[in-house]
Residue, then its C-alpha position, 0 to 999 in steps of 0.5 A: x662771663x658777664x653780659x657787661x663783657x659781651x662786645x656787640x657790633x656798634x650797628x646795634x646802639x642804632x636799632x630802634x623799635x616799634x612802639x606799638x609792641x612795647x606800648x602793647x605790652x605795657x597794656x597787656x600787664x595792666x591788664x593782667x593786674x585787673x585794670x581795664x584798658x581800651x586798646x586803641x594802640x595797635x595796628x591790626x584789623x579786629x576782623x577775622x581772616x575771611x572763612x575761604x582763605x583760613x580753609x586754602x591755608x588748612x586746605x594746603x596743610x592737608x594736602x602736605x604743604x610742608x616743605x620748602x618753597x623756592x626763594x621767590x615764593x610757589x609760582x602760582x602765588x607769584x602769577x595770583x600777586x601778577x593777576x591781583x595787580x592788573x586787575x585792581x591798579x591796571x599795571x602789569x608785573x612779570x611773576x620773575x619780579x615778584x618776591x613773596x615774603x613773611x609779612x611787609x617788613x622784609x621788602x623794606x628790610x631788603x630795600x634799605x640793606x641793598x642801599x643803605x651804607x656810611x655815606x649814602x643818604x635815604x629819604x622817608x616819611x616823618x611822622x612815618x613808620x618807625x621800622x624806616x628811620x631805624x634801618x636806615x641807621x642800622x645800615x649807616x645810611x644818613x637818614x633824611x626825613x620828609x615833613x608830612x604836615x597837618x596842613x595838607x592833610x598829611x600829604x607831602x609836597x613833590x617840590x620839597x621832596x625833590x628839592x632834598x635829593x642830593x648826590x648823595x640819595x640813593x633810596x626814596x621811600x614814600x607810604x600812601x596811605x599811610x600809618x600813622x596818620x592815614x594821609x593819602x597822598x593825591x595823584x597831582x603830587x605823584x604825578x609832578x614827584x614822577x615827572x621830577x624824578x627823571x632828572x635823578x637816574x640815581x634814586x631808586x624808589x620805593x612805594x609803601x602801598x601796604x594800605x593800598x586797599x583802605x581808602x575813603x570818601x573818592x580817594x584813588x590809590x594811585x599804583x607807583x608803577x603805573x609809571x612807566x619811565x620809572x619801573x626799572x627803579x621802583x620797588x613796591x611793598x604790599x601784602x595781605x596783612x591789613x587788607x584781608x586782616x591777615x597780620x597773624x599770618x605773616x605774608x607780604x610781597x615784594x615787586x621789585x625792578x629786573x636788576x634788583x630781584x636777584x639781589x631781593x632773591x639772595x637776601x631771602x635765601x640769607x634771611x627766612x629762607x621763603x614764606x610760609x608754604x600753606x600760609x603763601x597759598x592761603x594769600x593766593x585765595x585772598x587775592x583770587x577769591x571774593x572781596x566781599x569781606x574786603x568791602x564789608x571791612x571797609x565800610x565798618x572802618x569808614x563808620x568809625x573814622x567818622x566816629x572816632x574823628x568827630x569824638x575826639x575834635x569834640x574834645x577840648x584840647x584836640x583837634x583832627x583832620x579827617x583821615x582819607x585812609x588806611x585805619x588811624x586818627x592822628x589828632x593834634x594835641x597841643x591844645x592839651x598843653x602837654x608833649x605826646x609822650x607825656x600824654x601817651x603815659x598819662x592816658x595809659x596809667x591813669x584811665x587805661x587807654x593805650x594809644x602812642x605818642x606821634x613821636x614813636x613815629x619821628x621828631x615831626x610827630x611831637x604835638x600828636x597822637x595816633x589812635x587806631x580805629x581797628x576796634x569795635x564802635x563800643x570800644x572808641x565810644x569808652x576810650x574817648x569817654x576816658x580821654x575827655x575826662x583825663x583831660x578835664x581832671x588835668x584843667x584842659x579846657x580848649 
């Protein structure tokens, strides 16, 4: 037998990817064969797990956390994510509705399997997390985008949300702060989205708050359950891997509304089992422990958003709004005269800069790109040196 004979399920020509990964390895090889690259690709902090947390997780592994966890995640894990929400958004979570799982994407996976069918339709950001669009057409759901728009600072709009409920909408998700273009979506939108969900009992929502800690110059996270009205039909996706640079570790969390979590629980048990036993009591440090590490990441991400927004509006052919979270630029490149995909290859093979095109994000990503400021001042410095002077070879001129 042949690959050519195998019959997978059609589901499968649906599933799409993410491209940092591919654009990561695509660098990597380059790498690999001498050439110098600039990563300005990919999403993760170049911090170090903060020492506290990297000694609970050896801590537990001594003490002979090998084993199984339940479903859900150790209650003491459950009860820390319980105590985290009060005191850094004022709401309250009961433990029974907190699914700890490996890293963000299983909230999401969960979410839109629980919903997604032929005939429903789910609503997501676009430009927005590429992961979104893909299960939402693996499920067979219709996928209905939400245009975020460089006017409004990537923000989006509660009267043209509202505006594209159906009948048919089961599922609304939403990301703020957001990757890939650190939009942050102001408290007035939330709120009338708030208020104009209550004609729609039927649309569950939920909240992308992975980036909930990155967020600069006054800007407020506003925690989607502090909605009480719409509590019993909100789901919140957070984690540790941005905020305490724990993306290696894999461990996020779910707060899901009482008739869910059982259903969240049963596709745990149907998928990983439970997280990671010393890695979920590492997570418990990171949200009991000190912060101090959290606020020192801060403050070195705001140093190089204004770095990297000021370097690259200086270059003809660009211009970039000033990101109000989470750690990328999202500059808009039509000035250049080339579409993003283009210019995405362009930059990689001819000057070693690996960033991705904004249409790995969405159709409304074409005219941008995503550059991720979680590399060092030195790095930016040489990556927007090597971007301004492809683009003059190219004839870009402004």
């Amino acid at each position: 037998m042949t690959t050519a004979d195998l019959k997978l399920a059609n589901r499968m020509s649906h599933l799409g990817t993410e491209s940092a990964f591919e654009v990561l390895a695509r660098a990597r090889a380059l790498e690999a064969s001498g050439k110098s690259i600039v990563n300005l690709g990919i999403g993760s902090p170049d911090f170090r797990t903060p020492d506290n947390i990297v000694e609970a997780g050896i801590k537990a592994l001594r003490d002979g956390m090998h084993f199984y966890t339940p479903a859900k995640g150790l209650p003491v894990v459950r009860e820390a994510v319980c105590e985290y929400m009060q005191r850094q958004w004022n709401v309250s979570v009961n433990p029974e509705h907190v699914v700890i799982v490996p890293g963000g994407k299983p909230t999401m996976n969960f979410a839109i399997e629980m919903f997604g069918e032929p005939g429903a339709e789910i609503m997501y950001p676009n430009p927005g997390f590429p992961i979104y669009e893909s299960l939402i057409r693996f499920t067979g759901a219709t996928p209905v985008p939400i245009e975020l728009r460089e006017e409004s600072g990537f923000s989006f709009s509660a009267k043209d949300v509202l505006s594209k409920i159906t009948p048919r909408t089961r599922l609304l998700i939403f990301n703020t702060p957001a990757n890939p273009t650190g939009g942050v979506v102001p408290k007035q939108e939330l709120d009338e989205l708030a208020r104009g969900l209550e004609a729609h009992p039927h649309v569950t929502i939920l909240a992308d708050e992975i980036y909930s800690r990155m967020t600069y110059d006054g800007a407020k996270h506003t925690c989607f359950l502090s909605y009480g009205h719409l509590r019993d039909r909100t789901i919140v996706l957070d984690g540790w891997s941005k905020t305490f640079s724990m993306t290696g570790w894999r461990l996020g969390f779910g707060i899901w509304p009482e008739k869910l979590v059982a259903h969240a629980e049963r596709l745990q048990i149907n998928s990983t089992s439970c997280a990671s036993a010393p890695v979920q009591m590492a997570g418990r440090e990171a949200l009991l422990g000190p912060q101090d590490a959290v606020e020192a990441m801060m403050r070195t991400f705001d140093e190089r958003r204004h770095l990297i927004v000021d370097g690259l509006n200086a270059i003809p052919g660009m211009r970039c709004v000033m990101p109000k979270g989470a750690f990328y630029a999202f500059p808009n490149i039509t000035g250049t005269g080339m579409k993003s995909k283009d210019l995405e290859v362009k930059l990689l093979n001819e000057v070693g800069v690996a960033i991705l095109s904004g249409t790995a994000f969405g159709k409304f990503g074409e005219g941008f790109l995503r550059f991720s400021y979680a590399s060092s001042n030195d790095n930016i410095r040489e990556g927007l040196r090597r971007v301004k002077e492809c683009l003059a070879k190219a004839g870009v001129r402004g």
